[in-house]
Biopython code that builds the backbone (N, CA, C, O; Angstrom):
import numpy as np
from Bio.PDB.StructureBuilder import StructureBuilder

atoms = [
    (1, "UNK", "N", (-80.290, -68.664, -112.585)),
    (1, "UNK", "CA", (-80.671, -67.337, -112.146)),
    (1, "UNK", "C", (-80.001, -67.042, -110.801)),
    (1, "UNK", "O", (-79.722, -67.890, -109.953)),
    (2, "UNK", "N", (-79.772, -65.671, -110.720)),
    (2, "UNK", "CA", (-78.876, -65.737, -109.457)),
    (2, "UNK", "C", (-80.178, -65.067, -108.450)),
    (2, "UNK", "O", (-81.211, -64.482, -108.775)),
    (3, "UNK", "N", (-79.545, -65.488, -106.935)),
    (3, "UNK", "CA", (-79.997, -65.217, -105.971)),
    (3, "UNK", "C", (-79.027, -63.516, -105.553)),
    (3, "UNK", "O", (-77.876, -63.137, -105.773)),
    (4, "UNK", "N", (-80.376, -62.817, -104.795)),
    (4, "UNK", "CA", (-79.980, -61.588, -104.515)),
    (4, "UNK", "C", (-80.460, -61.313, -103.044)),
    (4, "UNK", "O", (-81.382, -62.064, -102.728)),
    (5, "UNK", "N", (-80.143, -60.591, -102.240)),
    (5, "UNK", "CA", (-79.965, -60.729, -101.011)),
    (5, "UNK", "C", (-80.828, -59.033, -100.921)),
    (5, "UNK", "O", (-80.389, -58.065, -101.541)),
    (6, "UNK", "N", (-82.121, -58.968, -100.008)),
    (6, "UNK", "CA", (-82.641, -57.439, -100.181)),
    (6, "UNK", "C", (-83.076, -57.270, -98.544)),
    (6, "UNK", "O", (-83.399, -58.059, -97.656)),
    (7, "UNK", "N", (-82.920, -55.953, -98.637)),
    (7, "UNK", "CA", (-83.208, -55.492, -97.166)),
    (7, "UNK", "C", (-83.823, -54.140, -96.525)),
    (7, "UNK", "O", (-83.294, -53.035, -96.642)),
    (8, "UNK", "N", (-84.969, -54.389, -95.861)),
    (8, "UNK", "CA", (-85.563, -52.827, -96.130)),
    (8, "UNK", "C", (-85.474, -52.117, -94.515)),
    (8, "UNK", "O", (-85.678, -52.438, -93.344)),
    (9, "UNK", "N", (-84.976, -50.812, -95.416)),
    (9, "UNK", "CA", (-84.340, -49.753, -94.812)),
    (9, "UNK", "C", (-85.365, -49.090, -93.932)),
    (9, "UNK", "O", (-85.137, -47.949, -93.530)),
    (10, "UNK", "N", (-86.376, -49.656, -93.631)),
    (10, "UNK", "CA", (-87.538, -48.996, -92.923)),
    (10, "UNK", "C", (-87.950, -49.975, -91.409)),
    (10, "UNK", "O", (-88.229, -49.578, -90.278)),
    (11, "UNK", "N", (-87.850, -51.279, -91.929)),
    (11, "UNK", "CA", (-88.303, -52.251, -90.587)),
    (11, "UNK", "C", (-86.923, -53.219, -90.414)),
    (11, "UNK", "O", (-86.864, -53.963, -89.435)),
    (12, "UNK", "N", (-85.851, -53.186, -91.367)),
    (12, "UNK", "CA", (-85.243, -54.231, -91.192)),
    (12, "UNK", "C", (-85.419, -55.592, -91.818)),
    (12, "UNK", "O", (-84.507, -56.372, -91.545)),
    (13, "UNK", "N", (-86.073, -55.912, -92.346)),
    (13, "UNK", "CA", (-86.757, -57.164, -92.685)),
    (13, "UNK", "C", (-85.745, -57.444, -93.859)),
    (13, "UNK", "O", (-85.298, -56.443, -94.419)),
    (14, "UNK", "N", (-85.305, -58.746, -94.327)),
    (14, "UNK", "CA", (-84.290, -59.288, -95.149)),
    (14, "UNK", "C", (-85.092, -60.359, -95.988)),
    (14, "UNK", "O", (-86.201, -60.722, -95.594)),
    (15, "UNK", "N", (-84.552, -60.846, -97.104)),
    (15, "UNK", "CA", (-85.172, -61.630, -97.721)),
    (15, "UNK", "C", (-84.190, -62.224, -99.202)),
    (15, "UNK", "O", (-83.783, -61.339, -99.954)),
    (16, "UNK", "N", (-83.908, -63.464, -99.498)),
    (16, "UNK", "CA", (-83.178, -63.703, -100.388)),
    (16, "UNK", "C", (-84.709, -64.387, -101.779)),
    (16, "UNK", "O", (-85.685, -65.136, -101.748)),
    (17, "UNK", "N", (-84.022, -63.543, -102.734)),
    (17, "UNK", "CA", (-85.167, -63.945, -104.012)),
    (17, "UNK", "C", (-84.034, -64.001, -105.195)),
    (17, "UNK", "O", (-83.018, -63.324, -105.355)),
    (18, "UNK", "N", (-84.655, -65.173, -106.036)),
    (18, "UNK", "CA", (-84.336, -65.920, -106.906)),
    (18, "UNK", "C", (-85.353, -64.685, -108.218)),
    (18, "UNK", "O", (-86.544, -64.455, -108.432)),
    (19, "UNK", "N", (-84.484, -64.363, -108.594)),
    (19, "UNK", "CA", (-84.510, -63.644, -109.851)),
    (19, "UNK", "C", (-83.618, -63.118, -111.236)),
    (19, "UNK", "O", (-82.388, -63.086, -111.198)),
    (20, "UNK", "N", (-84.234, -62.795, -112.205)),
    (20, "UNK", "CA", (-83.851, -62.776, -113.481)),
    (20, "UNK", "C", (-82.326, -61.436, -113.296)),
    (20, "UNK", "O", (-82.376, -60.487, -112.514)),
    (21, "UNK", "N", (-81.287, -61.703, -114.104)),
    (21, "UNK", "CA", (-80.461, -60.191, -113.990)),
    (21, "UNK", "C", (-81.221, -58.982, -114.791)),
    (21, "UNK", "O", (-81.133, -57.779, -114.543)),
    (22, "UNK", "N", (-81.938, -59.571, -115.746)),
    (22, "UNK", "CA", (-83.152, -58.783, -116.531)),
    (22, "UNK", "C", (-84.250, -57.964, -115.855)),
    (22, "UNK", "O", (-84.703, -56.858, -116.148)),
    (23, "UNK", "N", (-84.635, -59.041, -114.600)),
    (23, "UNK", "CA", (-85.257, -58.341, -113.701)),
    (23, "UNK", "C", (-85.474, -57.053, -113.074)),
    (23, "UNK", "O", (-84.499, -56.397, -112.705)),
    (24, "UNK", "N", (-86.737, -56.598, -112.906)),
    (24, "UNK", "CA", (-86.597, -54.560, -112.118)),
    (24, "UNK", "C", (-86.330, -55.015, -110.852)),
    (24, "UNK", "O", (-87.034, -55.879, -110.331)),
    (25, "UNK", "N", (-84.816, -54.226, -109.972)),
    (25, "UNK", "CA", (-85.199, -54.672, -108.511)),
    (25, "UNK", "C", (-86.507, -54.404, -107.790)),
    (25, "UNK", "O", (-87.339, -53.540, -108.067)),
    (26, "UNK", "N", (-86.543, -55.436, -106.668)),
    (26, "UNK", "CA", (-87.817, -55.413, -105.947)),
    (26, "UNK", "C", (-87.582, -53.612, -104.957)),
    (26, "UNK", "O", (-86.453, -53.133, -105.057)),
    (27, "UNK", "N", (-88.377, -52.991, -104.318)),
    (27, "UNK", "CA", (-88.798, -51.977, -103.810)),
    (27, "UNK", "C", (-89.990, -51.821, -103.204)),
    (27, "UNK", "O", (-90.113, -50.623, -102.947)),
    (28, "UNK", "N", (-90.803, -52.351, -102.896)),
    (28, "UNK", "CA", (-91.565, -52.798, -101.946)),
    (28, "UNK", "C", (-91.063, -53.676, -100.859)),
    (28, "UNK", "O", (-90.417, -54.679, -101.162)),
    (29, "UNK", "N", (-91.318, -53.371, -99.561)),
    (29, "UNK", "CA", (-91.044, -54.368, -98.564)),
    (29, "UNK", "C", (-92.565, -55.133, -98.382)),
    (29, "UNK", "O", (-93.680, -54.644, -98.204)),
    (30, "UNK", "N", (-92.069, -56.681, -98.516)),
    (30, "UNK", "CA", (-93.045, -57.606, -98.214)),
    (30, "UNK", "C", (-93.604, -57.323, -96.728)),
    (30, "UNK", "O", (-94.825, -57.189, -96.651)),
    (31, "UNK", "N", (-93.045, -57.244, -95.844)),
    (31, "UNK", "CA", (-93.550, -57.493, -94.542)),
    (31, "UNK", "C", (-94.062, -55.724, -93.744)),
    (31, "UNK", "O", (-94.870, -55.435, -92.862)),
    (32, "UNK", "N", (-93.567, -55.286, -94.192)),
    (32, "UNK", "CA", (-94.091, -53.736, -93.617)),
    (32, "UNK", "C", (-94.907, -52.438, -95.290)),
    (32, "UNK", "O", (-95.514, -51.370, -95.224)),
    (33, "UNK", "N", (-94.521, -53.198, -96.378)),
    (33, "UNK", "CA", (-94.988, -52.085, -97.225)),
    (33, "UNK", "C", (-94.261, -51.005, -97.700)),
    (33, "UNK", "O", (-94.353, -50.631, -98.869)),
    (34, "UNK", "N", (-93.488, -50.435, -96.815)),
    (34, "UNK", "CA", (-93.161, -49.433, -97.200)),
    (34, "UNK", "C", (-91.982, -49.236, -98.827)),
    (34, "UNK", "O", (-91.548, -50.244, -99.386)),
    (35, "UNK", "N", (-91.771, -48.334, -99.148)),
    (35, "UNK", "CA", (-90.869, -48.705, -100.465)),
    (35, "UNK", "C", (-89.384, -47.975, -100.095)),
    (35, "UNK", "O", (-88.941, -46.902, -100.504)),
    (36, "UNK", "N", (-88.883, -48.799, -99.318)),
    (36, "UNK", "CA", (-87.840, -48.847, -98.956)),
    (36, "UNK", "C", (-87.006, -50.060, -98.705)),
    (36, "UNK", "O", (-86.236, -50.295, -97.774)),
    (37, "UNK", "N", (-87.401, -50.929, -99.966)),
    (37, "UNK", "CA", (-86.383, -52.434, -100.022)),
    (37, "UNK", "C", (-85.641, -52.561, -100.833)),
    (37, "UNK", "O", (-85.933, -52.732, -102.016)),
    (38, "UNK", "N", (-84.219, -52.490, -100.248)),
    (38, "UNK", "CA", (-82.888, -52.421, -101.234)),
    (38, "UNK", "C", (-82.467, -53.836, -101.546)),
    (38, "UNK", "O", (-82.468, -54.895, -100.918)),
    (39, "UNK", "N", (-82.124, -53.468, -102.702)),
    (39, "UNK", "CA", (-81.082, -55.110, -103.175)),
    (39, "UNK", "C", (-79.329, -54.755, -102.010)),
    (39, "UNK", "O", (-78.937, -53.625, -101.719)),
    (40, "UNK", "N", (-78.689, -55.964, -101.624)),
    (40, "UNK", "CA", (-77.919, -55.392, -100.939)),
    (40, "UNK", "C", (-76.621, -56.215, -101.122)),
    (40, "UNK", "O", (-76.839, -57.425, -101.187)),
    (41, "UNK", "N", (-75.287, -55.838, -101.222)),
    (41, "UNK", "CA", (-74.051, -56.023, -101.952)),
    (41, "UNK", "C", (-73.470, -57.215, -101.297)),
    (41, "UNK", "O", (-72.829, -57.187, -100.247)),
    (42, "UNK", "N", (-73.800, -58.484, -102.147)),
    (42, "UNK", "CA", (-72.794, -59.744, -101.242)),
    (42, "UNK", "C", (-71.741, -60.435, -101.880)),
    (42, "UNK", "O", (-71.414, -60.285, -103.057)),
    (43, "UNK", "N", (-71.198, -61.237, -101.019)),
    (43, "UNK", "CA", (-69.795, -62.083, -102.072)),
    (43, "UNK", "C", (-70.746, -63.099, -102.715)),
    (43, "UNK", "O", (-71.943, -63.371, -102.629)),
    (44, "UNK", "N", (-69.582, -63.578, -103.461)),
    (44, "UNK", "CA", (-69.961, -64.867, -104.773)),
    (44, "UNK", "C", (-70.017, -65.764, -104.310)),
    (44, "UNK", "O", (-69.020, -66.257, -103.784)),
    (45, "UNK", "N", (-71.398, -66.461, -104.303)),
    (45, "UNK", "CA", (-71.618, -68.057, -103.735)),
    (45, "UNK", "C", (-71.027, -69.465, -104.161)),
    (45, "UNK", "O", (-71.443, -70.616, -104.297)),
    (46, "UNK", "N", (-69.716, -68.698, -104.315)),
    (46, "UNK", "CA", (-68.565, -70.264, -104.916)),
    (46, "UNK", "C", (-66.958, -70.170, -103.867)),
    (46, "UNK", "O", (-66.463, -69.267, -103.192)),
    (47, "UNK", "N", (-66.616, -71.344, -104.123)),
    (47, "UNK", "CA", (-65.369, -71.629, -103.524)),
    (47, "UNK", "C", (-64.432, -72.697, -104.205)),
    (47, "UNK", "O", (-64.604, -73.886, -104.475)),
    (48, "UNK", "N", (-63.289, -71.756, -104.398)),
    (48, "UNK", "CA", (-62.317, -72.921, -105.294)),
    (48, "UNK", "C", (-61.668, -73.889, -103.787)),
    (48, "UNK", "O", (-60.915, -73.193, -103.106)),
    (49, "UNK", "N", (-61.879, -75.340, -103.239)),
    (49, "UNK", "CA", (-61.274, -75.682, -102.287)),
    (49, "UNK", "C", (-60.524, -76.963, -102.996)),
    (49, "UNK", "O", (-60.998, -77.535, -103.978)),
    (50, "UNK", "N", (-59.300, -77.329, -102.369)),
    (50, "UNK", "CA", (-58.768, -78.680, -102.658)),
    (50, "UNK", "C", (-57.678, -78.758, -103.173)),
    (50, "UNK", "O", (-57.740, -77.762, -103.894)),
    (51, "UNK", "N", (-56.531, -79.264, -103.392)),
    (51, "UNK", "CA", (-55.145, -79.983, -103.801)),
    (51, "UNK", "C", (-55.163, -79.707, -105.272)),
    (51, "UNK", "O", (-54.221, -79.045, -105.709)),
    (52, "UNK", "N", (-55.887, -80.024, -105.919)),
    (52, "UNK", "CA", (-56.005, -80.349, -107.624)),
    (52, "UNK", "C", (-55.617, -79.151, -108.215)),
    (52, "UNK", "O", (-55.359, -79.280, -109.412)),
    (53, "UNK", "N", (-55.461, -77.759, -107.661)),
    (53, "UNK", "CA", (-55.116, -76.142, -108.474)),
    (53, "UNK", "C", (-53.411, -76.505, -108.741)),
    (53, "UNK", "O", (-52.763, -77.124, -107.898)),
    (54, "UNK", "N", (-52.816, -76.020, -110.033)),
    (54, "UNK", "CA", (-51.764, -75.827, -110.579)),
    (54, "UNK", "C", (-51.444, -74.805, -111.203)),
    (54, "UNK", "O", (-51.845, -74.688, -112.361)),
    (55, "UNK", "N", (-50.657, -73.816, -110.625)),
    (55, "UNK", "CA", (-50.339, -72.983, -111.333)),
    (55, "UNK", "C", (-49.966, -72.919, -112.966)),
    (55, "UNK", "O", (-49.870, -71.891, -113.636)),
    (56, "UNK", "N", (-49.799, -74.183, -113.384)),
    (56, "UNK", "CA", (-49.515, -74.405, -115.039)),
    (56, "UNK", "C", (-50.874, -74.925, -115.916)),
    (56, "UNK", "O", (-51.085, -74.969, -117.128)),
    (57, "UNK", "N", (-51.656, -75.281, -114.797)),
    (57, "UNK", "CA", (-52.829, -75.942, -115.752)),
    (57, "UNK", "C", (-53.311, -75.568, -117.159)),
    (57, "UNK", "O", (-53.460, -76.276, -118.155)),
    (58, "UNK", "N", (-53.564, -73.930, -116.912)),
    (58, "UNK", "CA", (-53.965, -73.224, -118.020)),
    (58, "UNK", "C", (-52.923, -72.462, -118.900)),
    (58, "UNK", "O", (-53.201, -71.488, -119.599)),
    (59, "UNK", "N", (-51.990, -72.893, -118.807)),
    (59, "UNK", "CA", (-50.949, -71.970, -119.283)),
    (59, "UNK", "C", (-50.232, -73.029, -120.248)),
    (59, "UNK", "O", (-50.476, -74.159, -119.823)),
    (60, "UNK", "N", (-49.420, -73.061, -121.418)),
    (60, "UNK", "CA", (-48.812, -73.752, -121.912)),
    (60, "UNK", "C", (-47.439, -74.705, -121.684)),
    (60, "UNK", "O", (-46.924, -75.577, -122.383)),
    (61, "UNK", "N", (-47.117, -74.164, -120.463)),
    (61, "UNK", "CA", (-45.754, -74.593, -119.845)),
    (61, "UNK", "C", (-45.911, -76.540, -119.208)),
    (61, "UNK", "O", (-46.858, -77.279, -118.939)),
    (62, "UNK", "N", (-44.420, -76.672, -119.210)),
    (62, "UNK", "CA", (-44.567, -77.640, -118.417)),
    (62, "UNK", "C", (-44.567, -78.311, -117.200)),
    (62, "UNK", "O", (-44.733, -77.347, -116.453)),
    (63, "UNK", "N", (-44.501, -79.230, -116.509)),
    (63, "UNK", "CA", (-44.287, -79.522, -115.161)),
    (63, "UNK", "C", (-45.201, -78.713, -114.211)),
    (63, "UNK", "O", (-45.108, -77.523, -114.512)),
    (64, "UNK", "N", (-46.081, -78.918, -113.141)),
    (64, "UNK", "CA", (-46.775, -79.050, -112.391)),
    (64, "UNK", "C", (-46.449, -78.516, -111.265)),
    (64, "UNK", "O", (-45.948, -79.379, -110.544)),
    (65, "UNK", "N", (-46.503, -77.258, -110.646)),
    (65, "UNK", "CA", (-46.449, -76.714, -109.426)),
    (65, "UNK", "C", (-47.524, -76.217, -108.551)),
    (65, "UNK", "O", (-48.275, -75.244, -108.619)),
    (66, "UNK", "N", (-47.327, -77.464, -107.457)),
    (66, "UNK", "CA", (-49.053, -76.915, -106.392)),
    (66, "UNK", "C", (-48.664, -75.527, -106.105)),
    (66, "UNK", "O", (-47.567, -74.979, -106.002)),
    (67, "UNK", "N", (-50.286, -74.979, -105.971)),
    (67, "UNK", "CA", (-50.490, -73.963, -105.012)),
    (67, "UNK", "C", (-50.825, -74.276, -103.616)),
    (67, "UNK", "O", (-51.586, -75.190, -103.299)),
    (68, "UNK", "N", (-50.293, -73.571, -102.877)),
    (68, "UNK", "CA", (-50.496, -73.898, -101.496)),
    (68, "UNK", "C", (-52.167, -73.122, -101.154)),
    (68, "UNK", "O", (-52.538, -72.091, -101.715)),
    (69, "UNK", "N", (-52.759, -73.672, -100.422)),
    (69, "UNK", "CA", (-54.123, -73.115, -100.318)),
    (69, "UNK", "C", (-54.174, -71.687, -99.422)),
    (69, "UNK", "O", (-53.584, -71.556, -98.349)),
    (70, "UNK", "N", (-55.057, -70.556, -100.116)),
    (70, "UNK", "CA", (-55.014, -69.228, -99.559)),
    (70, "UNK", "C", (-55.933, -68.787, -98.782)),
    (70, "UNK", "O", (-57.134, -68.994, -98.953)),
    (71, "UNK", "N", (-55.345, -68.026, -97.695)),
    (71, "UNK", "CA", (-56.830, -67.570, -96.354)),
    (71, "UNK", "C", (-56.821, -66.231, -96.553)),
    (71, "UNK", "O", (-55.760, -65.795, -97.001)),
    (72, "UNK", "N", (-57.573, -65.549, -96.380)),
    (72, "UNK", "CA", (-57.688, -64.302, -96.583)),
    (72, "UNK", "C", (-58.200, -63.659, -97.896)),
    (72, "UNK", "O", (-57.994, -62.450, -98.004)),
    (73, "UNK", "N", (-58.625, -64.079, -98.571)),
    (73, "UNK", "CA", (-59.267, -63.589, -99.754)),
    (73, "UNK", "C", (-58.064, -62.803, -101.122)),
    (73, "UNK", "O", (-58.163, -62.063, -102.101)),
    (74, "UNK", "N", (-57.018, -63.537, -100.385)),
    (74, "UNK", "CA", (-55.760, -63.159, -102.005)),
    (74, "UNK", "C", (-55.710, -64.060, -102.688)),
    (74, "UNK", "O", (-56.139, -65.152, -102.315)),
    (75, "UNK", "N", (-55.145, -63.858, -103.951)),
    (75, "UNK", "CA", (-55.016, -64.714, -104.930)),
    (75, "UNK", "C", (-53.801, -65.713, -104.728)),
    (75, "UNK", "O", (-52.868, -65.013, -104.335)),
    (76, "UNK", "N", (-53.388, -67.042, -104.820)),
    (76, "UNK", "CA", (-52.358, -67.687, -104.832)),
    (76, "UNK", "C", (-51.471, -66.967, -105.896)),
    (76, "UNK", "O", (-51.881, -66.397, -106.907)),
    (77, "UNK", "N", (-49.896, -67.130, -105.386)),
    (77, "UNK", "CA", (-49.241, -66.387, -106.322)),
    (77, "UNK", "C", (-47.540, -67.377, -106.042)),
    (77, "UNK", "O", (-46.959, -67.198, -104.972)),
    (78, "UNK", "N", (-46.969, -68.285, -107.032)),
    (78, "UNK", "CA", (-46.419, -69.159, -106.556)),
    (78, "UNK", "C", (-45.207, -68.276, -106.807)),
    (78, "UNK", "O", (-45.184, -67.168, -107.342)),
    (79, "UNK", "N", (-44.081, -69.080, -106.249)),
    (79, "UNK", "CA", (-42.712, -68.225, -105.772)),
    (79, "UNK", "C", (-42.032, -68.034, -107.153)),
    (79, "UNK", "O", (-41.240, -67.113, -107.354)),
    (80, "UNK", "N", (-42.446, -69.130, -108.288)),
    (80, "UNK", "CA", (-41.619, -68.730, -109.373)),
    (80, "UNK", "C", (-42.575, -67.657, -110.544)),
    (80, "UNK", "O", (-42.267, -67.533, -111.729)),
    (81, "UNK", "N", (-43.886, -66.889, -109.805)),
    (81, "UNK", "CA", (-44.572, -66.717, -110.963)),
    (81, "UNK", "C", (-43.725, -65.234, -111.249)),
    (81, "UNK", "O", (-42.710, -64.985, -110.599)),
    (82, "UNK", "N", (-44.198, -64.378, -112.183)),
    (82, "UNK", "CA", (-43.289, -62.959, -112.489)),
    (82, "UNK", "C", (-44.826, -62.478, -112.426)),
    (82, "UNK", "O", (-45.799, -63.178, -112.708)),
    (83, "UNK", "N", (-44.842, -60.976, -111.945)),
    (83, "UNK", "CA", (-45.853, -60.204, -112.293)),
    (83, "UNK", "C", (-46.027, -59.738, -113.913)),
    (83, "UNK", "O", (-45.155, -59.416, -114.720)),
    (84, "UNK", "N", (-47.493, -59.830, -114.070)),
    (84, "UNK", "CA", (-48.184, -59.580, -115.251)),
    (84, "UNK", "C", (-47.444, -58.253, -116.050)),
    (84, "UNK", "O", (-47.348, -57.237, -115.362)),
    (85, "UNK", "N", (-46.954, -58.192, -117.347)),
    (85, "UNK", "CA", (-46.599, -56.919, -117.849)),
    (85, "UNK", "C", (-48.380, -56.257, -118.197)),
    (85, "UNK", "O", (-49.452, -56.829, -118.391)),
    (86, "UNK", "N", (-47.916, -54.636, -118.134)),
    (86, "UNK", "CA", (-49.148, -54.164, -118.659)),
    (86, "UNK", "C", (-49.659, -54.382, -119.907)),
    (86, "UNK", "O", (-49.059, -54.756, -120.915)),
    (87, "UNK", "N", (-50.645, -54.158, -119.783)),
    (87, "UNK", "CA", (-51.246, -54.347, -121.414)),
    (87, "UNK", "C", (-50.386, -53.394, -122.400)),
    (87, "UNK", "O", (-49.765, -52.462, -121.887)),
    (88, "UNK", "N", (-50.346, -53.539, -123.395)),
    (88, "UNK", "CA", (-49.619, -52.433, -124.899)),
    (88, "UNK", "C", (-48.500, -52.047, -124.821)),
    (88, "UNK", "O", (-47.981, -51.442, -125.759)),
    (89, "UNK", "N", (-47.722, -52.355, -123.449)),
    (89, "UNK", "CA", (-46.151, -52.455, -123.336)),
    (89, "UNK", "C", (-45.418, -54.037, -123.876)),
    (89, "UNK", "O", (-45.740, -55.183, -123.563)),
    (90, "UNK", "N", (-44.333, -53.543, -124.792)),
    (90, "UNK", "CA", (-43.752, -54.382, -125.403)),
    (90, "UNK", "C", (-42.742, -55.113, -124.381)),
    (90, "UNK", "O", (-41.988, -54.356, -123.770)),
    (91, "UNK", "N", (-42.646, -56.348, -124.148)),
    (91, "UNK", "CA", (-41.472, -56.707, -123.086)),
    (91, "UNK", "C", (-40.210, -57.010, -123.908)),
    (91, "UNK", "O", (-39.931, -57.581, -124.963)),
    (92, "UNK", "N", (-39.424, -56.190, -122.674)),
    (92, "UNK", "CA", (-38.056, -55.732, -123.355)),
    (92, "UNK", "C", (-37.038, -56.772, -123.355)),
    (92, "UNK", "O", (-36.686, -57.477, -122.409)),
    (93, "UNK", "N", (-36.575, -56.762, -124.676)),
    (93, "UNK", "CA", (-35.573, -58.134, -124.705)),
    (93, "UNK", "C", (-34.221, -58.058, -123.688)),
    (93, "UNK", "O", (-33.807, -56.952, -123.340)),
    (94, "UNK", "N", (-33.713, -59.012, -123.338)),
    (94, "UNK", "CA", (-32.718, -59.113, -121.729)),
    (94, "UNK", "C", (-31.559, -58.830, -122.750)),
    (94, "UNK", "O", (-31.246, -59.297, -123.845)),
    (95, "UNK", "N", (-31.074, -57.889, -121.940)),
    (95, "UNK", "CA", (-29.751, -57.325, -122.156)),
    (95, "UNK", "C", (-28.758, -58.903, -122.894)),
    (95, "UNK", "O", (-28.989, -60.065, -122.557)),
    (96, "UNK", "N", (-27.798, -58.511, -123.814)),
    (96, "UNK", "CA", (-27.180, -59.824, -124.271)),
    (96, "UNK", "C", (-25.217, -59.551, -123.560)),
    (96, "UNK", "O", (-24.624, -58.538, -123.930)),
    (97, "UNK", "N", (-24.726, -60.247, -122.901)),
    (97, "UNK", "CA", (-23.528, -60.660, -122.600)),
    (97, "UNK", "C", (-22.579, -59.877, -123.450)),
    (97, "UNK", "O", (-22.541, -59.896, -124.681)),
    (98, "UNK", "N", (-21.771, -59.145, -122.596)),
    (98, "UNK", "CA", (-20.562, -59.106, -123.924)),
    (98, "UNK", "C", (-19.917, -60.389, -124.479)),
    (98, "UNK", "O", (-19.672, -61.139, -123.534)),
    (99, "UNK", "N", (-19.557, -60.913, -125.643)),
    (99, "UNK", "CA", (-18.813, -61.813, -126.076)),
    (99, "UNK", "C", (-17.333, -61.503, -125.631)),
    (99, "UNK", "O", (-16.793, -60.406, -125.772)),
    (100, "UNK", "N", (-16.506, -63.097, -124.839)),
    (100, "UNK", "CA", (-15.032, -63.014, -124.602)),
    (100, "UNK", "C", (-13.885, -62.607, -125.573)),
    (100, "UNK", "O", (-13.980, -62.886, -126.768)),
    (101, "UNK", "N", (-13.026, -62.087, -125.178)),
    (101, "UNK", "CA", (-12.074, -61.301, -126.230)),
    (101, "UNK", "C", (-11.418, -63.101, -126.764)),
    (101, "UNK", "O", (-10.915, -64.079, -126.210)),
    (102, "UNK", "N", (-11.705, -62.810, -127.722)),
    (102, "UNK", "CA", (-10.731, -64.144, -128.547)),
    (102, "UNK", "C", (-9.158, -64.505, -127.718)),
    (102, "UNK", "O", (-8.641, -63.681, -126.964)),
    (103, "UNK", "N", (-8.588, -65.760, -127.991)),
    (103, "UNK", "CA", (-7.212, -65.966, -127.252)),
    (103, "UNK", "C", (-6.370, -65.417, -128.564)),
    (103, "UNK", "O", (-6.780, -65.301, -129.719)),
    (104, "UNK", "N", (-4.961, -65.090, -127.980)),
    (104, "UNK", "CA", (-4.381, -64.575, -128.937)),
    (104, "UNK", "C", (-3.553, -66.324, -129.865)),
    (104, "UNK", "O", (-3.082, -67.371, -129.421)),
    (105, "UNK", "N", (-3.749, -65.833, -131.071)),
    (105, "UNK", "CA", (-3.126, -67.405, -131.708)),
    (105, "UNK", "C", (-1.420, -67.016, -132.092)),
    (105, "UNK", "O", (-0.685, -66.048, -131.896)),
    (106, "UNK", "N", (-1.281, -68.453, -132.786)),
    (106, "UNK", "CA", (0.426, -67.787, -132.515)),
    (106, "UNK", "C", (1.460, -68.433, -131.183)),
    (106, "UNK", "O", (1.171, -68.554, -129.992)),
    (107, "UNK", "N", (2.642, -68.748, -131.848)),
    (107, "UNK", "CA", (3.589, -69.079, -130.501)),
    (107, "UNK", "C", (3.767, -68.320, -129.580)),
    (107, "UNK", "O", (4.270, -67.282, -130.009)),
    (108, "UNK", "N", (3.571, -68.294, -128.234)),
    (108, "UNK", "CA", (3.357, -68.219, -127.235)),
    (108, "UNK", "C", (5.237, -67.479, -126.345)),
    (108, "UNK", "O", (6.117, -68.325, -126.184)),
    (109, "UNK", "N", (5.409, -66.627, -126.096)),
    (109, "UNK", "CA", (6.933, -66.780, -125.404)),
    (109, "UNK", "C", (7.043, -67.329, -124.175)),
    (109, "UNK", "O", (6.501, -66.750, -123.233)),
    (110, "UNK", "N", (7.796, -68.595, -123.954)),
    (110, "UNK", "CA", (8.345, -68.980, -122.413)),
    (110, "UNK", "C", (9.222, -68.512, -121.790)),
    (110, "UNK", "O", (10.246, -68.394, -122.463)),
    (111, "UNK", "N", (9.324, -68.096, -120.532)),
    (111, "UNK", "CA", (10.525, -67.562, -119.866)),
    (111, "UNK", "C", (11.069, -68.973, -119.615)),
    (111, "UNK", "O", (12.145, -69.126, -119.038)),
]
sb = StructureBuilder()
sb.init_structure("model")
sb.init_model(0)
sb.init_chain("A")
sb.init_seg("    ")
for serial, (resi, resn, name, xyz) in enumerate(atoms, 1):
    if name == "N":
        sb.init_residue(resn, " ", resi, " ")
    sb.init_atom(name, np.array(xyz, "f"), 0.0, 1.0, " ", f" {name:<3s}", serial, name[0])
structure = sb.get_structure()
């Protein structure tokens, strides 16, 4: 069950409660009464930390490239990755080489 973080808009008073997502939010303030206690918007109580992340882990490819660890709340994004195509766009096949003009066959004239 997740924990939710509530705070009422009348005295100030804060309070973290362990409840159902099924749950009606709370709206009563415990400590003053009044019905002015909001549920209130926090980050996710997890952290990916440590060496062990690979950009290939989940992906089918081979060989093993660390991610370097990220500050600031962006996503790691390694130097060889390509950005995501959009969804329902077809990716377009790479242009193909012209083929070399054949050598000419046949004796050759020497000066």
């Amino acid at each position: 069950m997740p924990i939710y973080a509530y705070k009422c808009e009348s005295c100030g008073h804060t309070k973290d409660v362990l409840q159902k997502m099924s749950d009606v939010p709370l709206t009563d303030c415990p400590q003053c009464g009044a019905p002015a206690f909001k549920k209130q918007l926090t980050a996710a109580g997890f952290q990916l930390k440590g060496s062990g992340w690979y950009v290939t882990d989940f992906r089918g490819g081979g060989g093993a490239t660390a991610v370097p660890p990220v500050s600031g709340g962006e996503a790691p994004v390694a130097a060889d990755s390509k950005p995501a195509e959009p969804a329902g766009k077809a990716a377009a096949a790479p242009a193909a080489a012209p083929a070399p003009a054949p050598a000419p066959s046949g004796p050759t004239k020497a000066s």
